[in-house]
N, C-alpha and C positions, 0 to 999 in steps of 0.2 A: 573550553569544554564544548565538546558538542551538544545539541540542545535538535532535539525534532519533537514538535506539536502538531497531532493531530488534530483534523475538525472536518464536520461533516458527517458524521453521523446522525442516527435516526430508526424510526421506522417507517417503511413505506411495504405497502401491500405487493403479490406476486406480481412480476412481470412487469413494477417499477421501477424507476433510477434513481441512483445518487452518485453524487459524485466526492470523491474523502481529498484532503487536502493533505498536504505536510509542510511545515515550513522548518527549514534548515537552518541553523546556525551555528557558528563556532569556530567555522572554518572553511575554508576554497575546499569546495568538494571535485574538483574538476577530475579526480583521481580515484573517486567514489563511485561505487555499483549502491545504488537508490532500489528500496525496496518495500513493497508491504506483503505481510504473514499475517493468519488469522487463526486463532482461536475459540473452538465451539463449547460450549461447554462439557464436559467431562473429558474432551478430544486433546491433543498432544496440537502444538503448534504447526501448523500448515504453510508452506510457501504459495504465494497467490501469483505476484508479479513484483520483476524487477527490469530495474535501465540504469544503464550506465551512462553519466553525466554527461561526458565529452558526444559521444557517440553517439548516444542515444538509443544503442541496441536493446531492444525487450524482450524477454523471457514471461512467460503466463503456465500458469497449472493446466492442465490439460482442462480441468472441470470448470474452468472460464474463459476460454478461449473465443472469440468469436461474442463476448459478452461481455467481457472486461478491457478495457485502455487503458496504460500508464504513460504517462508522459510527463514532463519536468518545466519550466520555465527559468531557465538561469537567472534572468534578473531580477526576478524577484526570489532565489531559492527557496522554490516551492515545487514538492512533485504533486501530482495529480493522479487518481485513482480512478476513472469513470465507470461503472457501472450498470451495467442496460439487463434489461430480463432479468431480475433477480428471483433468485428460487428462497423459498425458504429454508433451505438446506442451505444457502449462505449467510445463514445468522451465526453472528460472530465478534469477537470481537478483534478488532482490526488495529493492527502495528504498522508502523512506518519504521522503517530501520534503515543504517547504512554499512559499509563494510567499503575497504579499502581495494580497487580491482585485484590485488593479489590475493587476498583473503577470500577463506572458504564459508568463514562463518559470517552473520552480523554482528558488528562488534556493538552499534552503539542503537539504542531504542525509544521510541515516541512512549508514551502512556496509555495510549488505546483508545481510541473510540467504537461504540457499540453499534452496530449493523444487525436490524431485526426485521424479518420478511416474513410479515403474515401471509398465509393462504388465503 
């Protein structure tokens, strides 16, 4: 069974960093599109960024672009989330999920850790 654990959240004030973790397990994801989505409160879930394992192509939402990094480390299957300027309008709580390269949807999901950006 697949198993993703978020860590790394917090709060840090406007215009600081964090960096979120995920770590993987259950299975060679080497086939797998890596991803984290966030949700605000009362808001529908959001797509932030994802990368595909082999590859390492990455995809970002337009609204962090240029302020967000994902990146993965195979050896130790863990992706990485970095974080730079953050607004308070990215407070949220944040998923790590995966999905199979042919899939549209995420199939399989972390438990969230919380991302709070004071003004």
């Amino acid at each position: 069974q697949v198993q993703l654990v978020e860590s790394g959240g917090g709060l840090v004030q406007a215009g600081g960093s964090l960096r979120l973790s995920c770590a993987a397990s259950g299975r060679t994801f080497s086939s797998y599109v890596m991803g984290w989505l966030r949700q605000a409160p009362g808001k529908e879930r959001d797509f932030v960024s994802s990368i595909t394992w082999i590859a390492g192509t990455t995809r970002y939402a337009d609204s962090v672009k240029g302020r967000f990094a994902i990146s993965r480390d195979a050896a130790k299957n863990t992706v990485y989330l970095q974080m730079n300027n953050l607004k308070p309008e990215d407070t949220a709580v944040y998923y790590c999920a995966a999905r199979r390269n042919y899939e549209t949807n995420f199939r399989f999901w972390g438990q969230g850790t919380q991302v709070t950006v004071s003004s």
